[in-house]
N, C-alpha and C positions, 0 to 999 in steps of 0.2 A: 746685807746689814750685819755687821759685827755682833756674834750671841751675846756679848756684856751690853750692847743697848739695850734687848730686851730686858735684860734681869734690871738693870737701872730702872726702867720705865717700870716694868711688873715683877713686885717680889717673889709673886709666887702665882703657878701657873692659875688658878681660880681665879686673880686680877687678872692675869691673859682669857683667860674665857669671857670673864664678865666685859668687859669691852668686848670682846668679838661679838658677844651675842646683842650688844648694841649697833653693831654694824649690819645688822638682819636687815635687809629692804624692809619697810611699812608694808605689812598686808592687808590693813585694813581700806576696803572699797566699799562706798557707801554704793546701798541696793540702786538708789534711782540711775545711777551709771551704766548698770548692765542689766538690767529688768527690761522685758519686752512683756509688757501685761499680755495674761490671759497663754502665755509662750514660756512655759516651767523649762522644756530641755533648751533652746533658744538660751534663755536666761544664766542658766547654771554654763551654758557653754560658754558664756562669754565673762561670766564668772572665773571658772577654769582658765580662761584665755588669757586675762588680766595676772592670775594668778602667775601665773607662767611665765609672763615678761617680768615677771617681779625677780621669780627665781632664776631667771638666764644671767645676772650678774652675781648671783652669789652661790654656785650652786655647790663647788669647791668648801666654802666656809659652810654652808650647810652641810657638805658630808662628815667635815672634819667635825662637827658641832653634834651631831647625828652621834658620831661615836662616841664624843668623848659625857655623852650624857649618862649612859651607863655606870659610869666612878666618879661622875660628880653632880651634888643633888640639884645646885643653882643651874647647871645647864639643863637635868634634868626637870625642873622644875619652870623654868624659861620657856623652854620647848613644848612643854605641856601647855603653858596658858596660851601659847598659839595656837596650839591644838585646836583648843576652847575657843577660843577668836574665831578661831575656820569654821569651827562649828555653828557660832551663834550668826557668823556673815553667810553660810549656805540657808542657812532655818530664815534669817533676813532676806533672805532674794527670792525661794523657795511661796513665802508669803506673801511676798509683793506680787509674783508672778500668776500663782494661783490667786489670787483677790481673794482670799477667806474662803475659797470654796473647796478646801483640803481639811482633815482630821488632823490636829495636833498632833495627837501621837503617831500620824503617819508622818506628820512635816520630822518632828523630833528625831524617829529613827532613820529618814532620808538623809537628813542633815548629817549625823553620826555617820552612817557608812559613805556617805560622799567626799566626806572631811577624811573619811581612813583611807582611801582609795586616792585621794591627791594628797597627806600629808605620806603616804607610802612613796607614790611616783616620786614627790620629790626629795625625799632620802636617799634614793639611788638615782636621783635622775643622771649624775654622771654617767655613769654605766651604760644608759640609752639602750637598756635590753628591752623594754617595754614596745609590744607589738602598737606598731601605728594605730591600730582603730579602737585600741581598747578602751581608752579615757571614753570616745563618744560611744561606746559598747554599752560604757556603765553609766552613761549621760542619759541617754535614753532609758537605760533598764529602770531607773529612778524616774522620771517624768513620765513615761507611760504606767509604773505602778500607781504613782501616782495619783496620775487623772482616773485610772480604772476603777477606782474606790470614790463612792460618793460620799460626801461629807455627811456626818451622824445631824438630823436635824432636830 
């Protein structure tokens, strides 16, 4: 493509961001899709899983999108309420799967490092340095902390 279509189409490169960051796959998957009551690492796995097929078509526009969030506030700012999304859909599955029988503030801080440990892999998923078993490393590490904690009554 000739670089004067893109200047045509976007004056300046923050319009080229702002459409690309509308080209993001939908990440939002409602809990009852991948929930196996009473099955927290189960659950989150196939969370993870879904996640995954999401990213296998854009994984390219998320590195490019990964960098350029740094020097500009809307991508950085974009990027974050995903974040937040990731967040609020693992703490979503997390509760379905345990049936209310988890601490909040145990679901809250599982959610957050689970969310930082898949929105990491897939920042660099190009790169495919990530050793095979680690995702379910850290799948388990969370579901077994978990259930090891009884809920405060």
């Amino acid at each position: 493509m000739p670089k004067g279509l893109v200047h045509y189409y976007f004056r300046r490169k923050s319009d080229l961001l702002g459409a690309l960051i509308k080209r993001l796959p939908d990440e939002q998957i409602e809990p009852e899709l991948v929930v196996v009551p009473g099955d927290i690492a189960e659950s989150l796995r196939r969370l993870v899983r879904e996640l995954d097929a999401r990213l296998a078509c854009s994984r390219m526009l998320s590195h490019l999108l990964w960098r350029e969030a740094d020097t500009h506030r809307a991508v950085r700012d974009a990027l974050h309420e995903r974040f937040q999304q990731l967040v609020r859909q693992v703490r979503a599955v997390i509760l379905a799967a345990g049936e209310g029988g988890i601490a909040v503030a145990d679901v809250d801080s599982a959610a957050g490092l689970l969310a930082l440990a898949v929105s990491y892999r897939h920042s660099v998923a190009r790169h495919g340095d990530e050793p095979p078993d680690l995702m379910e490393r850290e799948l388990n590490f969370i579901a077994d902390a978990l259930m090891a904690r009884p809920a405060p009554s």
